[in-house]
C-alpha positions, -999 to +999 in steps of 0.1 A: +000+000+000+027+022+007+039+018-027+012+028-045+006+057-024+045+068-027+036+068-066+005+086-063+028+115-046+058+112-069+036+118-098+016+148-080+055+162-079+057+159-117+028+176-120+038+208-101+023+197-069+037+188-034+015+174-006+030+176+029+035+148+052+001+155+068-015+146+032+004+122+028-003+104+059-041+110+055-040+091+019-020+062+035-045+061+061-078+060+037-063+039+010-056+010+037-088+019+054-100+010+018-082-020+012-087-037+050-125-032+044-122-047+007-103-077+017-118-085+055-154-086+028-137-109-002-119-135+024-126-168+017-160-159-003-187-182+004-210-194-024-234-165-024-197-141-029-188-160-060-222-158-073-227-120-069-191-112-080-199-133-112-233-120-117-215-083-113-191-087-141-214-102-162-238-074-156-215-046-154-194-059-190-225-051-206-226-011-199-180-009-196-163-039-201-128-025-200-137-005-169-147-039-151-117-061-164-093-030-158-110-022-121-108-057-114-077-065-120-062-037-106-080-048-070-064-080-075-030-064-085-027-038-053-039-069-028-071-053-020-095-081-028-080-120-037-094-125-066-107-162-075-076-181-092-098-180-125-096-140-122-061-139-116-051-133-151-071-100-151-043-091-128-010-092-152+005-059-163+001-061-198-038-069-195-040-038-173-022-013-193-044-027-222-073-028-205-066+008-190-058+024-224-092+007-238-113+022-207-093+061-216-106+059-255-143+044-242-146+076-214-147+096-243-165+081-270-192+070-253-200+108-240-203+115-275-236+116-297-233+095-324-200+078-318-213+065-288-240+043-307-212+032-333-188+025-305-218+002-290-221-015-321-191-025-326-182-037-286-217-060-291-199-088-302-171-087-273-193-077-243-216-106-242-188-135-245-168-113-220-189-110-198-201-150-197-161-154-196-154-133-170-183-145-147-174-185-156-136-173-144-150-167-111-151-207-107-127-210-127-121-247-133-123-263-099-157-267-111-169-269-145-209-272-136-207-238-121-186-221-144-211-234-170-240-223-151-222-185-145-211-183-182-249-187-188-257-160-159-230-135-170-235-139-212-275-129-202-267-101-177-241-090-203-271-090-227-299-075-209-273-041-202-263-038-236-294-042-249-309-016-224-276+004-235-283+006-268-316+013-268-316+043-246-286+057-264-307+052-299-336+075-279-313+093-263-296+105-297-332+118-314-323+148-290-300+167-308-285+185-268-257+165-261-260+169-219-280+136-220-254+116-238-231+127-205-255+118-180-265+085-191-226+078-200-216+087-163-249+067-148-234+041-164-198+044-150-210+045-120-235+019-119-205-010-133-180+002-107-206+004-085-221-031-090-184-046-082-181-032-050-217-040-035-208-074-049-179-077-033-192-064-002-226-071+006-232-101-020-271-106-008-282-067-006-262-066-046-286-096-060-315-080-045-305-046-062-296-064-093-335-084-096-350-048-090-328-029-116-331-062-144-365-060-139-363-020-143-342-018-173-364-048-190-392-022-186-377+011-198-360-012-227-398-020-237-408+019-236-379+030-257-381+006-281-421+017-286-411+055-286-382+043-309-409+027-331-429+058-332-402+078-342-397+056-373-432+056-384-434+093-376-403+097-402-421+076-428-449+092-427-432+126-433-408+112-455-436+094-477-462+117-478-501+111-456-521+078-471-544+105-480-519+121-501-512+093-519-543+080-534-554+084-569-587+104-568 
């Protein structure tokens, strides 16, 4: 720990700025404060731990998969949580700096109108096997029926968010203000680093979260796609002239 916070002041130097002992001390303090909590919560997970933490990523990959692979492994990296043995490639440098450049591009063009529904398009064919691979990592291969069973869990959770994803951004994009893009973009960061750390910590409060949101996003998925629907026909008919219009007198 007190490496990473030595590095976190050495590059505040670089950058023009130099904390005193005092805040120094108090960031030592709050990052092992951090990590004690973290890891006294992810010791020797019981059943219901592995199945939220799989669940998590499989939910969470749907919205920011870089953010979960590169937030995860970085847990696992610093010694804050022990990650299952299947997770523990998430954890080597070169997946991280990857994983951490990916997450830098994605910030940014998923704020953005437009690019954010071609960036979805194009991550929709690695979130969902991500997502059922990172959740069947959590068992990992000490047992195959399991990891079966959360590859299932996490492909479907990794399906129901990016299909909830894409439809609001479609909606979200007939607005031509791009302040809703932003907000929905960092509702969405929040709610995949967010799902982690409930999972990791309070594993039976997260799946009841998760049923109510599922359910939620099922729901608003079902009102976008009629309003989306609307939109179309509205387009056609303007487009294409009335039915009226069209017939021959």
């Amino acid at each position: 720990m007190s490496t990473l916070t030595d590095s976190l002041v050495q590059w505040l130097q670089s950058v023009g700025l130099y904390p005193g002992p005092a805040v120094h001390h108090t960031v030592s303090e709050a990052a092992g404060e951090v990590a004690e909590r973290l890891g006294q919560a992810t010791s020797g997970m019981d059943m219901a731990g592995l199945l939220a933490l799989a669940a998590a990523l499989g939910w969470a990959s749907g919205f920011r998969l870089y953010a979960v692979v590169f937030v995860t492994g970085l847990l696992g990296a610093l010694g804050w949580v022990a990650l299952p043995g299947g997770l523990h490639v998430l954890e080597h440098p070169a997946l991280l700096f990857a994983s951490g450049a990916l997450l830098f591009v994605e910030f940014f063009a998923d704020k953005i109108p437009g690019v954010d529904s071609v960036w979805d398009l194009l991550q929709s064919v690695i979130r969902i096997p991500a997502g059922a691979a990172l959740a069947a990592g959590v068992f990992g291969a000490d047992s195959a029926t399991m990891a079966t069973m959360a590859a299932l869990m996490g492909g479907s959770l990794a399906l129901s968010s990016q299909v909830a994803k894409s439809t609001a951004r479609a909606a979200i994009n007939t607005s031509p203000e791009p302040f809703s893009n932003v907000g929905a973009s960092l509702v969405e960061d929040g709610a995949s680093v967010g799902a982690i750390w409930l999972a990791l910590t309070h594993p039976l409060a997260f799946a009841a979260v998760l049923l109510v949101v599922v359910i939620a996003l099922w729901l608003l998925t079902w009102a976008l796609w009629r309003f989306l629907k609307a939109v179309v026909q509205r387009l056609r008919a303007l487009f294409g002239g009335s039915p009226a219009m069209n017939q021959k007198p």
